[in-house]
C-alpha positions as CSV (number, residue, x, y, z in Angstrom):
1,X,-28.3,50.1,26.2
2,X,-28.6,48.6,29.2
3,X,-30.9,49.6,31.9
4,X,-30.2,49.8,36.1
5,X,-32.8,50.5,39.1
6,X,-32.1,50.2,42.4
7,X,-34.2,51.1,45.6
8,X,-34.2,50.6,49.3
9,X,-37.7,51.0,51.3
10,X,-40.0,50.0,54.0
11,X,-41.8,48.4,51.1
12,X,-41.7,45.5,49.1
13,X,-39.1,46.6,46.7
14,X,-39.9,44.2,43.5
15,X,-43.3,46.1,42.1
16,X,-40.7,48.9,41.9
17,X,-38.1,47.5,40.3
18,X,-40.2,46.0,37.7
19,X,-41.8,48.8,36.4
20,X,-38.7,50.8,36.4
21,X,-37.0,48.1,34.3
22,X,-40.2,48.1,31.8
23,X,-39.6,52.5,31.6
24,X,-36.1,51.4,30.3
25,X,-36.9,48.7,28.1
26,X,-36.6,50.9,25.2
27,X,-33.1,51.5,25.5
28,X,-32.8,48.2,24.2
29,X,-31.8,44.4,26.0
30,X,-31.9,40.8,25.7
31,X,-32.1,39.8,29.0
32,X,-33.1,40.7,32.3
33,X,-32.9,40.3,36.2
34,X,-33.3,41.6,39.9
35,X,-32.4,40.2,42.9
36,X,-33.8,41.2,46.3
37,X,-32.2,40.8,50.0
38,X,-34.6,38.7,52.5
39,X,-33.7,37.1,55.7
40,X,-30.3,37.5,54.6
41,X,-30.1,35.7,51.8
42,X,-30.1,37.2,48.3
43,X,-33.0,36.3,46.0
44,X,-32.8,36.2,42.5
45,X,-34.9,35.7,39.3
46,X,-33.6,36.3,35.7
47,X,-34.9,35.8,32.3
48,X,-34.0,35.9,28.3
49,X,-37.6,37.1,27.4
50,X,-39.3,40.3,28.4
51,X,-39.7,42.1,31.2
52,X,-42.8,40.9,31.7
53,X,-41.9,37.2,31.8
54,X,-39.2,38.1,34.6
55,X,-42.0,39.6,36.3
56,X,-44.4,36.7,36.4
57,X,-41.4,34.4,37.8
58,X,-40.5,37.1,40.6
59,X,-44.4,37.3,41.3
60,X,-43.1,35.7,44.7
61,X,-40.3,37.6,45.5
62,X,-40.2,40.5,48.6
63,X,-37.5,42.6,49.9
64,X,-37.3,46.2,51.2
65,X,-33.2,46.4,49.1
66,X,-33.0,45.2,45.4
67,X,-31.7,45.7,42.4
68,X,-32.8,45.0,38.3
69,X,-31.4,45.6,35.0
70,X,-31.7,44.6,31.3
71,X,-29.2,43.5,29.8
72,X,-27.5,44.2,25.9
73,X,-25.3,41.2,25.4
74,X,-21.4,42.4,25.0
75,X,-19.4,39.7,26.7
76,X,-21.1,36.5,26.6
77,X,-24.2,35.4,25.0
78,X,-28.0,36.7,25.9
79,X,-29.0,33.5,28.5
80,X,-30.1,33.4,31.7
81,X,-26.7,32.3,33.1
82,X,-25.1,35.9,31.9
83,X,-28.5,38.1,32.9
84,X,-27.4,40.3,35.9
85,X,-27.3,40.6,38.3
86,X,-24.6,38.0,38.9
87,X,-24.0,36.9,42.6
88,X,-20.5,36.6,44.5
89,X,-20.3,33.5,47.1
90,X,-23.9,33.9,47.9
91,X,-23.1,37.3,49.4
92,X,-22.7,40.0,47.2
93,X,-24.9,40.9,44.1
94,X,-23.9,43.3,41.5
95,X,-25.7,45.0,38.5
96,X,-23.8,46.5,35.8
97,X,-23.4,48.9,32.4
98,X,-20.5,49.0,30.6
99,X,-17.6,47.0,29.4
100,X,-14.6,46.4,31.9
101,X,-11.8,46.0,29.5
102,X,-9.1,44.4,31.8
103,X,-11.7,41.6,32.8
104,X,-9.1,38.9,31.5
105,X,-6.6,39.8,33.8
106,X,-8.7,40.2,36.4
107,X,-10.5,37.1,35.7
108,X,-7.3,35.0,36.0
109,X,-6.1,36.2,39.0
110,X,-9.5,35.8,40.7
111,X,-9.8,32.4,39.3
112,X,-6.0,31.6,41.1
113,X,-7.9,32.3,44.3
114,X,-10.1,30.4,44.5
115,X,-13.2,32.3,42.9
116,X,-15.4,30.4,40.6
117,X,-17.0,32.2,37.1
118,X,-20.8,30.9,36.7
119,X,-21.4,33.2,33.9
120,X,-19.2,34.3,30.4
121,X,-19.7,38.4,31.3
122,X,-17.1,40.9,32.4
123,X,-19.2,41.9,34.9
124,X,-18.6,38.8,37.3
125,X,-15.0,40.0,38.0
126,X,-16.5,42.9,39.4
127,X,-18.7,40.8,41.9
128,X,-15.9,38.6,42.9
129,X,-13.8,41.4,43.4
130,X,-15.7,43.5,45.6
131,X,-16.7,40.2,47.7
132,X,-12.7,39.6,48.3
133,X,-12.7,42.8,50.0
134,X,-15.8,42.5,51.8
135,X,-15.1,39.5,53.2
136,X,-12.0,40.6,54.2
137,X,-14.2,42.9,56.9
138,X,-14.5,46.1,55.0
139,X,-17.4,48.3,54.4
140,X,-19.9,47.5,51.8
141,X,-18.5,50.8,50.6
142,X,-15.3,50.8,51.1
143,X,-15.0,47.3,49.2
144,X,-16.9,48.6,46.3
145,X,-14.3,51.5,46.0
146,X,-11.3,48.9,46.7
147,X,-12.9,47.2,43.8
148,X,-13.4,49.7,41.4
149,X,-9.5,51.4,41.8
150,X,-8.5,47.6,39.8
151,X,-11.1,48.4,37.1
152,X,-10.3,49.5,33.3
153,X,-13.2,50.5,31.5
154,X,-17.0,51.7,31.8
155,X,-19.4,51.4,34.6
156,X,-22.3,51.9,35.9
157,X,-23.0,49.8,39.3
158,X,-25.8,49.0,42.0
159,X,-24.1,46.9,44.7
160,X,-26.5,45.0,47.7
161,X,-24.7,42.3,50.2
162,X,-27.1,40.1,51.9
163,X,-26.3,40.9,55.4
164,X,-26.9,44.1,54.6
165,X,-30.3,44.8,54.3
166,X,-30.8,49.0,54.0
167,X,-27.5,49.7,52.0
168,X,-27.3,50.4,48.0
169,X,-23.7,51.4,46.9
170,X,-23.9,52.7,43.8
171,X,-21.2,54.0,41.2
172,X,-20.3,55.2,37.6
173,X,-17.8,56.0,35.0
174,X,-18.7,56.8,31.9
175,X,-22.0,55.5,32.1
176,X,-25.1,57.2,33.3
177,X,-26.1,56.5,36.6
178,X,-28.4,59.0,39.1
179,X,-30.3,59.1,42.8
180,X,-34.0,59.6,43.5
181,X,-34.7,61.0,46.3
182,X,-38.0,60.1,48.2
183,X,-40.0,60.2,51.6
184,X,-38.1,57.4,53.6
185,X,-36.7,55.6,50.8
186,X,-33.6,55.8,48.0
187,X,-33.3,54.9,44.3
188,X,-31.0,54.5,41.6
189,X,-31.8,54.4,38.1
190,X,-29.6,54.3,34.7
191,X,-32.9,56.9,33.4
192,X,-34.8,59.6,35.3
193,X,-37.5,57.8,33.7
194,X,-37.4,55.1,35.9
195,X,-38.4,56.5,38.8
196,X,-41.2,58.6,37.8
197,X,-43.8,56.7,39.6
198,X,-42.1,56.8,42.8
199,X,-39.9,60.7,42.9
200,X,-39.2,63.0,40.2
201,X,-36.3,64.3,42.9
202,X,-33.0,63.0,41.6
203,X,-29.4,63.4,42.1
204,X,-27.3,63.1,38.5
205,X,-23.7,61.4,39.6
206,X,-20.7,62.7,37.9
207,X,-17.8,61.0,36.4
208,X,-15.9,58.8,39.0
209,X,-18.6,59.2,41.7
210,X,-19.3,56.6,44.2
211,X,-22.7,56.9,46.6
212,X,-23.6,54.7,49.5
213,X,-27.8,54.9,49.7
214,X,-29.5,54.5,52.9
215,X,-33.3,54.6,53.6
216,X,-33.5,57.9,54.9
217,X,-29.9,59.5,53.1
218,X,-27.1,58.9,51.1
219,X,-23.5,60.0,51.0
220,X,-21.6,60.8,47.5
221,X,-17.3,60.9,46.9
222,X,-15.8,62.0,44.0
223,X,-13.7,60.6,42.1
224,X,-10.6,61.7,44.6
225,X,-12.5,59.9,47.3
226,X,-13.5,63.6,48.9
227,X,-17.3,63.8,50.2
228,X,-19.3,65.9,47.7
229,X,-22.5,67.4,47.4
230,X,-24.9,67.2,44.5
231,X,-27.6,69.4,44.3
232,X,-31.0,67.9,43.7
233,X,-33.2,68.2,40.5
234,X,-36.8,68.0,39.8
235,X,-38.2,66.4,36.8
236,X,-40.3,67.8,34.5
237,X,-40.8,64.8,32.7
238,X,-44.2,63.7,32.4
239,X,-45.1,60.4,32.9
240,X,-48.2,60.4,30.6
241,X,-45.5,61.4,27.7
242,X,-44.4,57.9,28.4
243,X,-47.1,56.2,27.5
244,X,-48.7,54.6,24.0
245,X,-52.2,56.7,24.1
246,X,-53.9,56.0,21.1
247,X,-50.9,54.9,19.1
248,X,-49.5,51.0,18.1
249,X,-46.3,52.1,18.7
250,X,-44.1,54.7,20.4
251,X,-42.2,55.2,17.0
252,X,-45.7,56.5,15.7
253,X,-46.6,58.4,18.4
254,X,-43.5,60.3,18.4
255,X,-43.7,60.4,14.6
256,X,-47.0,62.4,15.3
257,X,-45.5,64.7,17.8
258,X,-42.7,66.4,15.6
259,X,-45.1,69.3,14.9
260,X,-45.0,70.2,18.7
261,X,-41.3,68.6,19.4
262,X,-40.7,71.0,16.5
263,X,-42.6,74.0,18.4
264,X,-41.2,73.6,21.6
265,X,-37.5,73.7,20.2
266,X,-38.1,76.5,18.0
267,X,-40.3,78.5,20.8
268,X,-37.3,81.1,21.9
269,X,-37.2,82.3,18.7
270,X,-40.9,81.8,17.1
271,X,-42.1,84.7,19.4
272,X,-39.1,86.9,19.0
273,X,-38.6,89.5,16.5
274,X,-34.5,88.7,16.3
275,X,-32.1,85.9,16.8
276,X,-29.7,86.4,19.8
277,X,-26.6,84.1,20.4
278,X,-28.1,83.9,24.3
279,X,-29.9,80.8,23.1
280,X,-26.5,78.8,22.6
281,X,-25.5,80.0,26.5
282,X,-24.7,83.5,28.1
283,X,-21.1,83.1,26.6
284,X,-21.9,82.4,23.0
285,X,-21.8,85.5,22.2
286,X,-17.6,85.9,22.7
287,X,-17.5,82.6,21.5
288,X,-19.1,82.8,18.1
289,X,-16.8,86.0,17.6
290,X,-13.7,83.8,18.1
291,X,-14.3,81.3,15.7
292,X,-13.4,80.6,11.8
293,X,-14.8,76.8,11.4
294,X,-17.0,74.1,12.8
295,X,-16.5,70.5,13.3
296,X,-19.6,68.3,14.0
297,X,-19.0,65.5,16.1
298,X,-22.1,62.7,16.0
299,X,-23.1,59.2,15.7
300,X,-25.6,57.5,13.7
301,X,-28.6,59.5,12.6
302,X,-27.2,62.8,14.2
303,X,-24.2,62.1,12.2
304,X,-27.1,62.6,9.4
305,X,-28.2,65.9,11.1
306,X,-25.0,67.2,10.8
307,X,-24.4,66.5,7.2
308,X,-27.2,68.6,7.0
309,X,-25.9,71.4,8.5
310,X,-23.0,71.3,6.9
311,X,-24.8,72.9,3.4
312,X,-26.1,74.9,5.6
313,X,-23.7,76.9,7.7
314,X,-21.4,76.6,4.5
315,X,-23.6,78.0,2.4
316,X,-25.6,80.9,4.6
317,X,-22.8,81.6,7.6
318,X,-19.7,80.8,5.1
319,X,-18.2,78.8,7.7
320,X,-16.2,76.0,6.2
321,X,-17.5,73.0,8.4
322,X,-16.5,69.2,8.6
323,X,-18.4,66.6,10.0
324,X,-16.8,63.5,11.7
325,X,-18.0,60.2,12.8
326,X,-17.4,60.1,16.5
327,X,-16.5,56.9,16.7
328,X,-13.4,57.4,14.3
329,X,-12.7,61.0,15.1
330,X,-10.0,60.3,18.1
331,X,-8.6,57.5,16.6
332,X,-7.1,58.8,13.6
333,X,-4.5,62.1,14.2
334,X,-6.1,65.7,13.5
335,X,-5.0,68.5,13.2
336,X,-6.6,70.9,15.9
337,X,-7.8,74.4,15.0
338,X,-8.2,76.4,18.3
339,X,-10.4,78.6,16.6
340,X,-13.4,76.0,15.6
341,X,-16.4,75.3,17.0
342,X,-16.8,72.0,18.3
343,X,-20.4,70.6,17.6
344,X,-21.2,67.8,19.4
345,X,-24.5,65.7,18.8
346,X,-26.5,63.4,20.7
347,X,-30.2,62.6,21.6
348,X,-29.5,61.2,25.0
349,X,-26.3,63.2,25.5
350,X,-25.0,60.1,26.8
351,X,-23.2,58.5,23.7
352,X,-20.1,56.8,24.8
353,X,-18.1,57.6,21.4
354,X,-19.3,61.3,21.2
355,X,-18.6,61.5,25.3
356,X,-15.0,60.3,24.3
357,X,-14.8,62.4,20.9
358,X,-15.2,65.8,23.0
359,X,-13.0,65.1,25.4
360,X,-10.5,64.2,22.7
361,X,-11.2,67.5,20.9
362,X,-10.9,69.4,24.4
363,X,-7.6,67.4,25.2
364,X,-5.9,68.5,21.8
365,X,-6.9,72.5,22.6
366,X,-10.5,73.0,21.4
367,X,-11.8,75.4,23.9
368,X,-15.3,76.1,22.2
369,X,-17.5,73.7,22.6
370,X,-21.4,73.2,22.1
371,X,-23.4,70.4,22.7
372,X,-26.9,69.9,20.9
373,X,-29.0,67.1,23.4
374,X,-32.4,66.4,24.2
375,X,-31.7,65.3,27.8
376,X,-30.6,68.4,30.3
377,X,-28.8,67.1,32.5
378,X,-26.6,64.3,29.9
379,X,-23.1,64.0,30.8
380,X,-22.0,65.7,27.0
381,X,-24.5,69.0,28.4
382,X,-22.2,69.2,31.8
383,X,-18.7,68.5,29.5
384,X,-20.0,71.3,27.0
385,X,-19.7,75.0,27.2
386,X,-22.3,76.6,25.5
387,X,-25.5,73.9,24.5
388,X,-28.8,74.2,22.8
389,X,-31.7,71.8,24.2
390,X,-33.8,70.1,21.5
391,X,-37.2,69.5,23.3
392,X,-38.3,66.8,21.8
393,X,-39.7,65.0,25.0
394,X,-38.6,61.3,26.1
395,X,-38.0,59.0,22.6
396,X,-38.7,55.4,23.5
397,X,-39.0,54.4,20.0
398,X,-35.1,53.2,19.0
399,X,-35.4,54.5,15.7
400,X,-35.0,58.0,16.3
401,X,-37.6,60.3,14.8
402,X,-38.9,63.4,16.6
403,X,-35.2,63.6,18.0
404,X,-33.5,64.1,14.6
405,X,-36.0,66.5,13.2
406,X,-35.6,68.9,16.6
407,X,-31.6,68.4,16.0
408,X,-32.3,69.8,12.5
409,X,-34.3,72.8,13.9
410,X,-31.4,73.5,16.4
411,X,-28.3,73.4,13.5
412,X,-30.8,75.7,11.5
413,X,-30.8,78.2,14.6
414,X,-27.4,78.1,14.5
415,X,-26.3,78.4,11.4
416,X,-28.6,82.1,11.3
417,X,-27.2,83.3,14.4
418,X,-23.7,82.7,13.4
419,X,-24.6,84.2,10.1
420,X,-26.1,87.4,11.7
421,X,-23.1,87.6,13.7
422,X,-20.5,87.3,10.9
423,X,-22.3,89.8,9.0
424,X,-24.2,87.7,6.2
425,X,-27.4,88.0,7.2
426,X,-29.7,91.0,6.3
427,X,-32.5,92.6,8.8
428,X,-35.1,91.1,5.6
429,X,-33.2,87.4,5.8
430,X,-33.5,87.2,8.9
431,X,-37.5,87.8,9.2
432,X,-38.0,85.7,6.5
433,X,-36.2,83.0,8.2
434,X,-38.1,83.5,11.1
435,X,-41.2,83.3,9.5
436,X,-39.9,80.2,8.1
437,X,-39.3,78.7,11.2
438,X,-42.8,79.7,12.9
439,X,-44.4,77.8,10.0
440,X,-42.7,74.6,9.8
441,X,-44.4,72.9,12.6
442,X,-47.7,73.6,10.8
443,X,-45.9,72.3,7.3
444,X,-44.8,69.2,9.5
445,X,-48.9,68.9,10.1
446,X,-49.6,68.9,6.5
447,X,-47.1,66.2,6.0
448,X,-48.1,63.8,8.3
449,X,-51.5,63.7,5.8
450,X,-49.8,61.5,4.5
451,X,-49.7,59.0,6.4
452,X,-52.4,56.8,4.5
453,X,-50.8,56.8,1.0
454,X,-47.5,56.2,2.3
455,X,-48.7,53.2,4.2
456,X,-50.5,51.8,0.9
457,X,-47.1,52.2,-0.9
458,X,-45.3,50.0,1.7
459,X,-47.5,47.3,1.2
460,X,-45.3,46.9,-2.1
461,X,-41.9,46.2,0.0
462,X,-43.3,43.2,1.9
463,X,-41.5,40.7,-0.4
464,X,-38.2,43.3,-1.0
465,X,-34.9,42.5,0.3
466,X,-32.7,45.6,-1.0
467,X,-33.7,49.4,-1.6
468,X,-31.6,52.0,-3.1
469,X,-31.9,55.8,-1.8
470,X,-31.2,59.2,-3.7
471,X,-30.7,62.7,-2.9
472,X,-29.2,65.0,-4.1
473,X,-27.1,68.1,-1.8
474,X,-29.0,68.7,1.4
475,X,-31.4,65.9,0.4
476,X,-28.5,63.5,0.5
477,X,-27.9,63.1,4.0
478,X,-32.3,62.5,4.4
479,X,-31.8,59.7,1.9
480,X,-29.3,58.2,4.4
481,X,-31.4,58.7,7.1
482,X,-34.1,57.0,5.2
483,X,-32.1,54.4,4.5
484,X,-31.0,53.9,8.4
485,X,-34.2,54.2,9.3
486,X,-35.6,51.0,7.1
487,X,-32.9,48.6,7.7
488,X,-33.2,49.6,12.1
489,X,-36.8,47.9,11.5
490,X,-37.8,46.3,8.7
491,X,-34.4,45.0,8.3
492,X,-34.7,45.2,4.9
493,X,-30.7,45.9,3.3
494,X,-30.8,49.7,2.0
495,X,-28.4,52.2,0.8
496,X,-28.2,55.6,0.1
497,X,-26.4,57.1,-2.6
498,X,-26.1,60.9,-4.0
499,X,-27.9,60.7,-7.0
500,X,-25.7,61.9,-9.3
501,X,-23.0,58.7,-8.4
502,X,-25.5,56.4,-9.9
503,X,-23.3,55.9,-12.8
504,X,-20.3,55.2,-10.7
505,X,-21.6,52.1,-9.6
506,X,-24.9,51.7,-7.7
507,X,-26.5,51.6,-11.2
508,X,-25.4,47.6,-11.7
509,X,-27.9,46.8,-8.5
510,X,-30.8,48.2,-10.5
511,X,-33.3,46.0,-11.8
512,X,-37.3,45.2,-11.4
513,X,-36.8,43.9,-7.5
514,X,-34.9,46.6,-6.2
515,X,-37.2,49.7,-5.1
516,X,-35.3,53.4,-5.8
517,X,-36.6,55.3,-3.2
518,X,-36.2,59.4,-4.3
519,X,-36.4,62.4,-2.6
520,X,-37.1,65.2,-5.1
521,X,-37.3,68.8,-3.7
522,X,-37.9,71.5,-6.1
523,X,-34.7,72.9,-6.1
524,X,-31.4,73.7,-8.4
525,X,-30.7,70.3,-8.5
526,X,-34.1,69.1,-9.6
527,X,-33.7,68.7,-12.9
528,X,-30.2,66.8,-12.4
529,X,-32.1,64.3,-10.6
530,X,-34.7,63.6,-13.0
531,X,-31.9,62.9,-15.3
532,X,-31.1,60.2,-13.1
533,X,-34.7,59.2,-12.1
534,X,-34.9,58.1,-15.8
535,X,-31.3,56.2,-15.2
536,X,-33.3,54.2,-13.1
537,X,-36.3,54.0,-15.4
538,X,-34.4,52.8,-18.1
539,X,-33.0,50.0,-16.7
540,X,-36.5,48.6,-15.4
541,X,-36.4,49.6,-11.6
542,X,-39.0,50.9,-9.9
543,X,-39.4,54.8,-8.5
544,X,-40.7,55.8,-5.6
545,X,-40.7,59.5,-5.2
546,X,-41.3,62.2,-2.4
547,X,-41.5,65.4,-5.0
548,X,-42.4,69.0,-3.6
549,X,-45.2,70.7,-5.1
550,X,-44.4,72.3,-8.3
551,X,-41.4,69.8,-9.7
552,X,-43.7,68.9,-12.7
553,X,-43.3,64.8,-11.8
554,X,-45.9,62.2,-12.4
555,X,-46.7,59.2,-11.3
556,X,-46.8,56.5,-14.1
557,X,-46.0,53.0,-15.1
558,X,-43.0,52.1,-12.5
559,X,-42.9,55.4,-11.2
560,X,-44.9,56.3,-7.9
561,X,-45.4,59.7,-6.8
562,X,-46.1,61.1,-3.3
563,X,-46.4,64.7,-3.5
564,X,-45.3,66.8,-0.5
565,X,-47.7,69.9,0.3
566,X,-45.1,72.7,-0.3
567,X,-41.4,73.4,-0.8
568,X,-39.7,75.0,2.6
569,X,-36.9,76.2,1.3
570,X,-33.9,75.4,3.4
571,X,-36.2,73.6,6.1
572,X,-37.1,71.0,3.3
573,X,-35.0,68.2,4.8
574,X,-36.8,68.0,7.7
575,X,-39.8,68.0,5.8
576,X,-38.6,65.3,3.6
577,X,-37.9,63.0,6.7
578,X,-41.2,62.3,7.7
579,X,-42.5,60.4,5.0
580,X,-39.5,58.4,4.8
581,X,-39.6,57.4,8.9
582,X,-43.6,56.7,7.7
583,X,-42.8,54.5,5.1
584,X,-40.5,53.0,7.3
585,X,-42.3,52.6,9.7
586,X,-44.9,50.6,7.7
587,X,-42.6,48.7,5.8
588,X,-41.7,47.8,9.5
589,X,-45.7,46.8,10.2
590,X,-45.8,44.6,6.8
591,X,-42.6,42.8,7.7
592,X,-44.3,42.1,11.3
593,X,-41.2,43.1,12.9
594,X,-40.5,44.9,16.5
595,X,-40.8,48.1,15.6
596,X,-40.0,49.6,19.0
597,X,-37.5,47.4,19.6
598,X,-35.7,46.4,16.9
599,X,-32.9,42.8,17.0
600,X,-29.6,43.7,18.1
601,X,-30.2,47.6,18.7
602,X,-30.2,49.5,21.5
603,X,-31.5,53.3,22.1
604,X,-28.5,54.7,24.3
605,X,-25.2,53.8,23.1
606,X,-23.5,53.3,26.7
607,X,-20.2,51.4,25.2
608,X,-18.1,51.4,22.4
């Protein structure tokens, strides 16, 4: 949600902000901007289309200082006249993340002096503001940090003044923000994916951090104002893993890679002859000892992972576990347990609500905490103690895919090594389980055959306008990530039920146009679900199944059957959700619709 880049060189400035804004164009936007400093003026383009229309109207534009972002619309509408960055008296340009939640007050009073508002955003009170200071003689710095000690909210800034022409202040709370560091010159970036082309060296910023960026250094202060030091990272990331190769679209391509995402999650365990607690952090060990429950803190489609887990580590570890919706979780009271595990999940570790959920938890006495991320250096990593890295590579693709089923891998190593640890798991288990685990990303393989059935079934949801999930225990949570996953792009209205509640309602909806999408494993419950799979039968809707090998199902009239190679046991749910992100995903292709980037969505939820 939301993208930033920054840089100041001894270059033209623009060629880099441009394709650092089209690196971040998956996390979602409506709109999007840079301005550059020349001659002492401040030059701006902006545009409600993509980044590559901004680019062909700033095909003129030159300036060794700049700043760009893409904007998700909060406060105002997407039009040009809210894209950022948005200009203070000519003087002062500022780019912007967040949500500043006193902006009415602040708006007001700037509006009593004097200060006219060209634009309906929150962010403009944060230009005027720092341009009262700086006009009043201070530092480009010093009025940024004048101006941010008024503010009430989230942030992420890249500040340039005109007469200013080799200075960058930069700054962030709650929102991701980081240096690069390169031969001569400086960056900022919302994504270390930004700046690939031009450093893989960057600085992350932590919370309440304020930088001033020169060509040749930079200079950070805590949140107390005291100078600080923060080491320097290189990237691993690849910048071929950032690009389409041989696929349509980044959702497919990262579809395709969950047989290697899968491997490289699974690979300190898949060559080891024993689970050790080590993987979740050198103090998991002591940790895992001191606990009695887990509660799983997520958003969206890892609040689906964790659902998941849940059967698990109730059922193999015997840990009573409860999952929460981080966005609700620290608004209701709770009643804290200093002996649970908190379980925080996110794929860019970055999630403003699950960010805010574990610091709740931590607030209320919750000492153990372990983050499951994608991203190593995410702010929920650095707030967590112990962690486990999914490494499923950069997701451009909204609609998370490869991200989810790595999350699944990572809950599935947990729950075993807290089951070894409590005692429940033999020597025999746990080989077999390992075994397991060294197999699935070849059963991924095997299910991605698919792939050309599946997209001959979708071309039956073309003219559909509701579907109805089912699953059943484990299989429930899949059907709601299935569900998710074809409303995100096809936009297609679908729900998810648990089978067996069909008769509780959901039943009524049933009827020739509304598709029953199943996912049958063969498992206790099978033979429950075909007892509602004729439910459905009965009262003329139409079945489309994802059955493991062995359930004795047939395709017939109403009734379509893709058959899944094998049954994997406790890994099935990941198994299961390929097909469905497939069919979703050309369900997506029939509609015509942006599968990448689908309307009103962003990748990285930045705000509440």
């Amino acid at each position: 949600m939301c993208g930033i880049v920054g840089a100041v060189a001894q270059r033209n400035v623009v060629p880099i902000l441009l394709q650092g804004l089209q690196r971040l164009e998956y996390r979602g936007y409506d709109s999007a901007g840079l301005v550059v400093v020349n001659n002492n003026r401040l030059e701006r383009e902006r545009s409600t289309g993509r980044v590559a229309e901004l680019a062909a109207k700033s095909a003129r534009s030159s300036g060794q200082l700049g700043i760009g972002h893409t904007r998700w619309a909060t406060h105002g509408a997407p039009s040009e006249r809210n894209a950022h960055p948005l200009i203070s008296g000519g003087l002062v340009a500022v780019a912007h993340n967040g949500i500043i939640e006193n902006y009415e007050v602040l708006r007001a009073r700037l509006s009593a002096e004097g200060y006219e508002f060209a634009s309906d955003t929150d962010t403009e009170v944060i230009a005027h503001l720092i341009h009262s200071h700086y006009a009043r003689g201070n530092s480009l710095l010093a009025a940024t940090r004048s101006a941010l000690a008024e503010l009430v909210g989230a942030y992420a800034i890249g500040v340039v003044a005109a007469d200013n022409p080799a200075q960058l202040v930069c700054a962030r709370r709650g929102s991701p923000l980081l240096l690069g560091v390169g031969d001569g010159e400086r960056f900022i970036a919302s994504d270390v994916s930004a700046l690939l082309e031009v450093t893989r060296n960057v600085v992350y910023l932590e919370e309440g951090d304020v930088a001033e960026v020169n060509l040749r250094s930079h200079r950070i202060f805590d949140a107390s104002g005291e100078a600080v030091e923060r080491p320097v990272h290189v990237s691993t990331l690849s910048s071929d893993s950032m690009e389409l190769g041989e696929y349509r679209h980044y959702m497919q391509k990262e579809i395709f890679e969950q047989p290697q995402a899968l491997a490289d999650t699974l690979e300190a365990v898949c060559y080891s002859q024993s689970l050790v607690p080590g993987i979740f952090g050198a103090e998991a060990a002591a940790a895992f000892s001191q606990i009695d429950s887990i509660l799983i803190l997520a958003c969206g489609t890892s609040h689906h992972a964790g659902l998941v887990a849940r059967y698990w580590l109730e059922e193999i570890a015997g840990l009573p576990c409860s999952v929460e919706i981080a966005s609700e979780y620290r608004y209701r009271v709770s009643v804290p347990n200093p002996k649970t595990l908190v379980v925080t999940i996110s794929q860019s570790g970055e999630t403003a609500d699950t960010l805010a959920a574990l610091s709740h938890a931590k607030a209320m006495g919750h000492t153990h905490t372990l983050s499951i991320c994608n991203v190593p250096e995410s702010a929920l990593v650095r707030l967590s103690r112990l962690r486990m890295l999914t490494r499923a590579g950069p997701e451009i693709g909204v609609a998370s895919t490869k991200a989810f089923t790595t999350q699944l891998a990572a809950l599935f190593l947990l729950t075993l090594v807290l089951a070894k640890q409590r005692g429940r798991l033999s020597a025999e288990e746990e080989q077999r389980h390992l075994h397991e685990l060294r197999h699935l990303p070849s059963a991924a393989q095997a299910v991605l055959k698919l792939e050309g059935d599946i997209a001959r079934l979708a071309e039956n949801f073309a003219a559909k306008q509701h579907a109805l999930f089912l699953g059943r225990g484990m299989h429930y949570p899949i059907a709601l990530e299935g569900a998710l996953k074809l409303k995100e792009i096809s936009y297609i209205h679908a729900e998810a039920y648990p089978a067996g509640e069909l008769k509780h309602g959901p039943l009524a909806l049933v009827d020739k146009d509304m598709p029953v999408i199943a996912v049958a494993p063969n498992d206790a419950l099978l033979e429950k679900l075909k007892s509602n799979l004729q439910e459905v039968r009965a009262r003329g809707g139409e079945l489309y199944v994802f059955a493991d090998a062995g359930t004795r199902l047939h395709s017939s009239d109403g009734v379509h059957l893709m058959q899944m190679p094998e049954h994997a046991g406790y890994l099935s749910p990941i198994l299961h959700t390929i097909p469905l992100q497939l069919l979703a995903y050309y369900v997506a292709l029939q509609k015509g619709t942006d599968v990448d980037k689908p309307r009103n969505l962003a990748k990285s939820v930045t705000v509440e």
